[in-house]
Every structure is written in C-alpha cells, then in structure tokens.
Backbone bond lengths (Angstrom), bond angles and torsions (degrees), N, CA, C in turn:
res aa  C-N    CA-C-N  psi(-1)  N-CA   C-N-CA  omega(-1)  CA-C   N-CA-C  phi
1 X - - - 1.453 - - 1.530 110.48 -
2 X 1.097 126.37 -28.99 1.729 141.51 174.71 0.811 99.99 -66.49
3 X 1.712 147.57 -45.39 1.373 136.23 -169.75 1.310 110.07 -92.97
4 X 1.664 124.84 -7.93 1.683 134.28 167.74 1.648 91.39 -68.17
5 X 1.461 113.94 -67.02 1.854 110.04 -173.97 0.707 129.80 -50.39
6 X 2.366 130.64 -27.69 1.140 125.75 -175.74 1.448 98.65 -79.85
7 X 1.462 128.30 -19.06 1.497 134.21 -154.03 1.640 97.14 -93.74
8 X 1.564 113.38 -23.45 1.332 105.27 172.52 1.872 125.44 -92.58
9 X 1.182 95.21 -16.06 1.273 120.88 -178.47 1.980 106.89 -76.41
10 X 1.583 113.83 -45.86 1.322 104.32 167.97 1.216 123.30 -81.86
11 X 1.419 114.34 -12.24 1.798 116.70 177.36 1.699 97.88 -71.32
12 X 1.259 126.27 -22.27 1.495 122.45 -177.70 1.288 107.80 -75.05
13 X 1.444 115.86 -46.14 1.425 129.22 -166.53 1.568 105.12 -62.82
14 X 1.313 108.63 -41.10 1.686 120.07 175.66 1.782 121.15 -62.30
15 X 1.602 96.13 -44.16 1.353 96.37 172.73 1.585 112.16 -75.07
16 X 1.444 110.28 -67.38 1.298 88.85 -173.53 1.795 132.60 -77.44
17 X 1.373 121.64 19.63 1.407 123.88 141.89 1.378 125.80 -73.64
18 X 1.464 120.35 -21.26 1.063 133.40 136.17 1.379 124.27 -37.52
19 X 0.997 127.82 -96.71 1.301 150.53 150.08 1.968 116.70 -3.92
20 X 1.549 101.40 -55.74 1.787 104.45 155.54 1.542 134.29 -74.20
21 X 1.610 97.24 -9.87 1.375 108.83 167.21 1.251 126.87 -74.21
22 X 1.567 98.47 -31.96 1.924 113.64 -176.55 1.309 86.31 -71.86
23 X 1.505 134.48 -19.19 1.554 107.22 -161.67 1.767 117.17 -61.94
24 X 1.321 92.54 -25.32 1.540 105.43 -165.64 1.924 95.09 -68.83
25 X 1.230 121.56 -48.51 1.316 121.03 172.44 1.420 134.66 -66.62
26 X 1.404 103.62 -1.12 1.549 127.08 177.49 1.476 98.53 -108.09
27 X 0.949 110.87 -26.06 2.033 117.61 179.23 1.378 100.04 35.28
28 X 1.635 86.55 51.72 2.169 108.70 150.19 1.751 91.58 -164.56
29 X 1.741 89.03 -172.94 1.255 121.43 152.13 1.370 116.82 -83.45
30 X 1.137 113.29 101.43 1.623 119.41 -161.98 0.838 112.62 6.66
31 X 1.630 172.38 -97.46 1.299 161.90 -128.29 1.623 115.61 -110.97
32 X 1.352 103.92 -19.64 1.011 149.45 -156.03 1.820 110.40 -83.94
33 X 1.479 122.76 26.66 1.296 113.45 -178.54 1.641 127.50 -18.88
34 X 1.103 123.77 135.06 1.671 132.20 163.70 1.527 105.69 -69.12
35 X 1.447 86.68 139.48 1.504 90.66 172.79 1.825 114.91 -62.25
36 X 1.352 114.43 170.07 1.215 104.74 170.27 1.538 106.14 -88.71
37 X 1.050 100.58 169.49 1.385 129.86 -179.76 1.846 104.02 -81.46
38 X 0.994 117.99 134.41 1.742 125.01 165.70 1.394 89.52 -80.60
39 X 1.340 140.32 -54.53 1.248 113.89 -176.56 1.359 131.06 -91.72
40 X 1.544 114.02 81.49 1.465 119.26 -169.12 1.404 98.14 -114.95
41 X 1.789 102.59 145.05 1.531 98.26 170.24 1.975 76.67 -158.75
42 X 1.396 109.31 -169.21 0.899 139.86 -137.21 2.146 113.96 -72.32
43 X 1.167 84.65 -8.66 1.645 101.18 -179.97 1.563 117.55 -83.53
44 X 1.301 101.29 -1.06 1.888 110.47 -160.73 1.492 126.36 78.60
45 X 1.362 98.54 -168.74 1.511 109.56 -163.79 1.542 100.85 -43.23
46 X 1.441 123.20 164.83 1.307 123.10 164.66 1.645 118.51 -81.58
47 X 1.834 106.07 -28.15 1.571 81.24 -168.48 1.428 93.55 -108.54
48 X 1.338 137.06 36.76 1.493 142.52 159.52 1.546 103.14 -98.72
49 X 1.839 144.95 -43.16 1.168 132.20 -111.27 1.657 94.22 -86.18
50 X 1.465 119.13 -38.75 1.274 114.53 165.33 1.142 137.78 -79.03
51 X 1.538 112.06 -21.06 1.644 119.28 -163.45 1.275 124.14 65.98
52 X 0.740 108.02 -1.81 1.898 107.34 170.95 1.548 123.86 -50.73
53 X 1.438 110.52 -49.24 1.585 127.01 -169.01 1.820 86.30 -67.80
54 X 1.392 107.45 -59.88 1.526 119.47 -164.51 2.028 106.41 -55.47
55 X 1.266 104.16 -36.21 1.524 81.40 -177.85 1.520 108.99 -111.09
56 X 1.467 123.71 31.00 1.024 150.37 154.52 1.420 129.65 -60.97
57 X 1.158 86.08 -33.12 1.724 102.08 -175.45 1.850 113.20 -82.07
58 X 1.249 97.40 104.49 1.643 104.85 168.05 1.823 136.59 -104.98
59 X 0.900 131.64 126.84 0.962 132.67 -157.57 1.757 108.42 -97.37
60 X 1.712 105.10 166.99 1.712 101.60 -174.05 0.910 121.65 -174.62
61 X 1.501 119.89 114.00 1.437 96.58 173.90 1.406 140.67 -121.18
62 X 1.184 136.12 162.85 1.501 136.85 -160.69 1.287 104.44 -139.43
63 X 1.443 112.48 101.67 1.723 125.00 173.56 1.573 98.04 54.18
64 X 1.022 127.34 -171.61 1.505 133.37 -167.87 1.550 123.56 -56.56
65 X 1.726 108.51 27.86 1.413 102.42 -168.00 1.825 74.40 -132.82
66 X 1.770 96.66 170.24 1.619 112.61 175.17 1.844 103.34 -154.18
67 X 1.320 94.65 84.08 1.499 116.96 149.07 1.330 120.46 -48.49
68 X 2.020 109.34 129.13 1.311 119.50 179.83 1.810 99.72 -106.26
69 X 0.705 136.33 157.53 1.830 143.27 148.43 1.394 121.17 -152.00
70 X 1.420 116.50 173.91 1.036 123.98 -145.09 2.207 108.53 -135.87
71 X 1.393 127.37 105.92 1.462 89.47 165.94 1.397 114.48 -67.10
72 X 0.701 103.85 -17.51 2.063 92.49 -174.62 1.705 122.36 -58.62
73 X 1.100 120.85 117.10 1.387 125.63 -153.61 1.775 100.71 -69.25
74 X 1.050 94.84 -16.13 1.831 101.69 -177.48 1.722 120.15 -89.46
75 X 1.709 109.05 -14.37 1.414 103.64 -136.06 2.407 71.93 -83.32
76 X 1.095 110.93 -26.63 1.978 77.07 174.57 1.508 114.19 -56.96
77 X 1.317 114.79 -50.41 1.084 108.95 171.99 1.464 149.29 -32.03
78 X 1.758 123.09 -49.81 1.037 136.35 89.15 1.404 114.08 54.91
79 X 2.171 82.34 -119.81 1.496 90.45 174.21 1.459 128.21 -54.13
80 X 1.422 131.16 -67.69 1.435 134.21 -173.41 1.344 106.98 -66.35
81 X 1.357 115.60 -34.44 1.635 103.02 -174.49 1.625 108.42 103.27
82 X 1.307 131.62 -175.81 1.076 124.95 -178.32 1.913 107.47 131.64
83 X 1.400 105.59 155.64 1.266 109.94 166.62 1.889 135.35 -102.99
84 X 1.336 117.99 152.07 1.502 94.95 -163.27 2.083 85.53 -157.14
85 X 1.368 81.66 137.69 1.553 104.33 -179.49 1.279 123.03 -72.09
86 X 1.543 120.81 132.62 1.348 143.31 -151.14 1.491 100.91 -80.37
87 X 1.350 143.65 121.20 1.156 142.87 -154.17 1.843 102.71 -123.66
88 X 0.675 146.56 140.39 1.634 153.35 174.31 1.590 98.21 -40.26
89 X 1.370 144.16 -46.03 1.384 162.15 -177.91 1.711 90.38 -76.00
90 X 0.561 129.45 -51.12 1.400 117.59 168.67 1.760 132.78 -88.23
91 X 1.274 71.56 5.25 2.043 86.85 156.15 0.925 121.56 -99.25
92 X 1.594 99.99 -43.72 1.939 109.90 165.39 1.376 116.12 -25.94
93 X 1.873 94.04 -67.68 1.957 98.18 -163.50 1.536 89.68 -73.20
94 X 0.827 138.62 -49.87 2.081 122.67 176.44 1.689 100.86 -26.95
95 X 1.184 121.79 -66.69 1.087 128.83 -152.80 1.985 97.37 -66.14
96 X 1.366 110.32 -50.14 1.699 118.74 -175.89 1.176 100.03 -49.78
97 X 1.810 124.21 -49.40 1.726 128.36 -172.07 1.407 108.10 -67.02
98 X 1.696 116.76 -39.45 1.413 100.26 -172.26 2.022 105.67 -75.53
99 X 1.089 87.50 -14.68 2.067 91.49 -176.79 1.606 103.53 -64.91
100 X 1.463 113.74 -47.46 1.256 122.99 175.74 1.505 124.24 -65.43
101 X 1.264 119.96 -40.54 1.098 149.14 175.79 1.841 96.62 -48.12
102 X 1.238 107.71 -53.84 1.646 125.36 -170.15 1.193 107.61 -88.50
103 X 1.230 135.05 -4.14 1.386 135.26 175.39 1.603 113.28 79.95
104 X 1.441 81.88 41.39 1.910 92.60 -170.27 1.329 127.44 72.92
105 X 1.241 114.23 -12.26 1.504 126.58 -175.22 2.026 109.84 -58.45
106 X 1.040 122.54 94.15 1.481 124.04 -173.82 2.008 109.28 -71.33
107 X 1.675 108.44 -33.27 1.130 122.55 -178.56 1.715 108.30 -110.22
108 X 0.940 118.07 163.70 1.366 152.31 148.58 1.425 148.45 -158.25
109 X 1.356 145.72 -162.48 1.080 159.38 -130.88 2.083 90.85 -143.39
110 X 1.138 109.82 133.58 1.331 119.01 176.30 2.070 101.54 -60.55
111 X 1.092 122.19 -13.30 1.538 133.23 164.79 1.538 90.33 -67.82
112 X 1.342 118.38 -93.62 1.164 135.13 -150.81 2.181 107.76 -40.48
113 X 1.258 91.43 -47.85 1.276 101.08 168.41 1.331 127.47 -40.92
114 X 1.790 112.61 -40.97 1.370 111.08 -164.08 1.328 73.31 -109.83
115 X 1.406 158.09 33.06 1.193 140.36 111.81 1.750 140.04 -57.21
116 X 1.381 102.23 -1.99 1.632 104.54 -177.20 0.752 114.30 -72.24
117 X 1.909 126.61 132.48 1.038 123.79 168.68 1.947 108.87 -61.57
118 X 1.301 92.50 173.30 1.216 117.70 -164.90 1.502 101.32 -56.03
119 X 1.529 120.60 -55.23 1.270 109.98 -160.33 1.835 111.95 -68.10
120 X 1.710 101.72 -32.89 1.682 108.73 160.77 1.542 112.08 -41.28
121 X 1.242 106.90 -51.43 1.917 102.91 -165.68 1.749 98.96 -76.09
122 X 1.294 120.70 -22.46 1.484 92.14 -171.16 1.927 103.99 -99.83
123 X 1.465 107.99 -1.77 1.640 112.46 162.31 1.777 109.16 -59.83
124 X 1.587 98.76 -56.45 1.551 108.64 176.14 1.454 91.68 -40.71
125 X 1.577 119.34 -96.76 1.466 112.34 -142.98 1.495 114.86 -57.79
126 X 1.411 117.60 -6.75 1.431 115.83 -179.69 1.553 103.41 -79.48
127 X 1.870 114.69 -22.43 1.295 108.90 -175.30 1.339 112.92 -81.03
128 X 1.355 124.63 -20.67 1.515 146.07 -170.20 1.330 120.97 -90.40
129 X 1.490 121.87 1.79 1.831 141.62 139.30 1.321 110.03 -24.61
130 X 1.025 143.25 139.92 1.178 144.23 -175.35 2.114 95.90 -102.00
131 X 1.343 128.57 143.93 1.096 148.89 -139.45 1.916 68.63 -82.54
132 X 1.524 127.62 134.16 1.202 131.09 154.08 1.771 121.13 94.84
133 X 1.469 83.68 -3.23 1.618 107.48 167.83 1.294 121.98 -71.60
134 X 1.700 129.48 127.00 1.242 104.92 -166.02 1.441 122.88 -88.68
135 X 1.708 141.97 173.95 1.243 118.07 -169.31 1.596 70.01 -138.57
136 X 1.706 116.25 142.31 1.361 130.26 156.44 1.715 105.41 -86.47
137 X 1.065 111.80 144.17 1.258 144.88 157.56 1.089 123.51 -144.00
138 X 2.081 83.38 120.13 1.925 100.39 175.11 1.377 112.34 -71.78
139 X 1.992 90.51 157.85 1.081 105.16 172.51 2.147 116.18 -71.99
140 X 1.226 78.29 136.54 2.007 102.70 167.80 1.489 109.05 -107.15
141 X 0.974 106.98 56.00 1.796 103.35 -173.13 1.671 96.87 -53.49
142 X 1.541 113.13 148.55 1.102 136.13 168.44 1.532 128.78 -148.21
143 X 1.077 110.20 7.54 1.625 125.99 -168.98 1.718 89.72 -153.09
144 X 1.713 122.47 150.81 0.742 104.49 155.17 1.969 97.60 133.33
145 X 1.092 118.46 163.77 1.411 144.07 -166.81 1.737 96.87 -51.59
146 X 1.237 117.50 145.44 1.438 90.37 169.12 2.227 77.92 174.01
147 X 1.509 99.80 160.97 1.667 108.44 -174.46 1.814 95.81 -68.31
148 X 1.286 128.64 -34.96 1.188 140.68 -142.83 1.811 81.66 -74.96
149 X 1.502 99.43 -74.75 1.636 100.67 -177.27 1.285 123.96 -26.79
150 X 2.069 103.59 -55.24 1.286 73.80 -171.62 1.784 107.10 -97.75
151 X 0.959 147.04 68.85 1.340 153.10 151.64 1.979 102.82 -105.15
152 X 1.363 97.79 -37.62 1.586 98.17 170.61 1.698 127.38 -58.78
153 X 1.623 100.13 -26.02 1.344 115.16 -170.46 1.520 100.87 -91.25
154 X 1.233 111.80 -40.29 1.550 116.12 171.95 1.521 116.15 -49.15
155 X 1.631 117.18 -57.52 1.543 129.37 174.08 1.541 97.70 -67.00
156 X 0.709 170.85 -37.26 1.721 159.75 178.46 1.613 86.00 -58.97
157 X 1.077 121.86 -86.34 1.772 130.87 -169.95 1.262 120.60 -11.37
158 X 1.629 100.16 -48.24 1.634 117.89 -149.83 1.942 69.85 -96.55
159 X 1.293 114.19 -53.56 1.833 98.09 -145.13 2.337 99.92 -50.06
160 X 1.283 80.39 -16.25 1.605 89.20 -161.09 1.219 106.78 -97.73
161 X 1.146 138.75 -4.66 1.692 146.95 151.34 1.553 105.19 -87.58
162 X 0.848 114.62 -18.91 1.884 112.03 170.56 1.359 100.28 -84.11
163 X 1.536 127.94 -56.21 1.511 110.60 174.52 0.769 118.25 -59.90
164 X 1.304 143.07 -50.63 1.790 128.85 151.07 1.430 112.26 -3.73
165 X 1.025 96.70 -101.37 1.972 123.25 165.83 1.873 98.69 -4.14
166 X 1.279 105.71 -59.71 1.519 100.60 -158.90 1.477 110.05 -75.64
167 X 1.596 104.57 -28.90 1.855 119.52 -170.89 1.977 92.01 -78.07
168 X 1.268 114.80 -15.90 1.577 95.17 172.01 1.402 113.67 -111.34
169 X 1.425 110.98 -6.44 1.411 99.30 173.78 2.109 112.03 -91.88
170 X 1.258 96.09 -1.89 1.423 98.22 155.20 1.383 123.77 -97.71
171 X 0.669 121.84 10.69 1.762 124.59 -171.91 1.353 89.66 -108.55
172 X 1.677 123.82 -49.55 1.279 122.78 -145.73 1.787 93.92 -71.83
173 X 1.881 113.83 -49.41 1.208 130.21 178.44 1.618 115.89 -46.92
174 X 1.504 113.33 -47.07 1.094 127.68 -178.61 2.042 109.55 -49.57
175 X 1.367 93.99 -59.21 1.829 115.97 179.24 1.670 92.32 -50.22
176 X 0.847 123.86 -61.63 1.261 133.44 -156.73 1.811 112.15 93.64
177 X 1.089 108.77 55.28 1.605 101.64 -167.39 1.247 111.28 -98.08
C-alpha cells in the first residue's frame, strides 16, 4: 500500500508542475489572468521574456507533502505580490533601461523628450524614485491554492484507484474465484 501512495503522490507532483508551468503560457493563475504590466513594449510578457523565474521552479517531495521553490530571489514576490524599497542599484539599472530604451541618447531637446516612447518615460520615472521609496508590485500568482488543483488531485486519485480496481478484477477473473 506504501508503494500505491508514493506512486500517487508523484503522479500529482508531475501533473501539477505541469500544470504551474502552463501558467506562464496562460499569463495567469489558471483562469486567473495577470495583470498587465505598465511596462510593456515589444519583447512580451515581463515575467516570461527570459525564462528564468519559469525554469526556476523546482519541485519536492517530503513524506506526503510536495514542495515548490524557486532560485530566483523575486519569484515570492511575484507570486503573492508585495512591496519592496528602491535602492540606489536599482536606480542605476532604471537609469541603464531608460538610456537603452532611448537609443542611448542621455540628452535631448524639450521635443525629443515629449517624444519618448512609453516604455522610456516609465524607465525615467521608475529611475526618479527617491533611494527608500516604496514600489508595489502585483501579485502574478503562479504556484499556489486554486479549485483547478484541487480537482487535479482528485482525478490522479480516482485514475489510480481504478487501475488498482482493474489489476484485481483481472487477477480475480483470471483465478476464476
């Protein structure tokens, strides 16, 4: 019976790492769209464009439980959401994205200025935070509690007590008992 539970316990772990992986291609929590991003431009979603957060995610399990984590120092954040203070190093890269953003251009013309595209003007004001200012960031849940999961955990259960079911009702048929 111990080797039926560990066998039901990794068929869960399979589906639903599965299942948190599509989140990134559903760009929600399953039904659950992510907000957009204010800073969107032409590369895609923000927390897909590299994949880092997404193949970050490892799964685990310990006796009847299956732990997800993350190296990415951001991916709680991320999910639940939360706010986190603007650091001088993070004015820097504001300041590198809006340079890039502009085609390197550090100066301009009061024209040129009210020419930035969008993703330039919101690098600027993200660079123009004062060092200790806080910045909210929504939650992107992608891991996590949800009706979908557990209906997934339910169908693993049942598919794997029916193969049971079928491996003894052939044995039993087979015997003739």
């Amino acid at each position: 019976m111990n080797s039926l539970f560990k066998k039901i316990i990794k068929d869960i772990e399979v589906e639903l790492t599965d299942e948190f992986d599509r989140n990134f291609e559903r760009k929600g929590f399953f039904d659950r769209k992510w907000s957009q991003n204010k800073l969107r431009n032409r590369r895609g979603s923000m927390m897909i464009r590299s994949g880092a957060l997404r193949r970050s995610i490892k799964s685990n399990i310990v006796g009847d439980r299956i732990f997800y984590n993350s190296s990415v120092p951001y991916a709680n954040l991320q999910n639940e959401g939360g706010e986190i203070k603007v650091t001088a190093k993070m004015k820097s890269f504001f300041w590198a994205m809006f340079y890039k953003a502009t085609n390197g251009s550090k100066s301009g013309s009061k024209q040129r200025q009210k020419k930035l595209s969008t993703e330039a003007e919101q690098w600027r004001n993200l660079a123009l935070m004062k060092p200790g200012q806080k910045m909210t960031i929504e939650q992107r849940q992608f891991i996590g509690e949800h009706s979908r999961v557990k209906k997934l955990v339910n169908n693993v259960i049942d598919d794997n007590l029916k193969e049971i079911n079928e491996y003894y009702k052939a044995k039993i048929d087979t015997k003739g008992i």
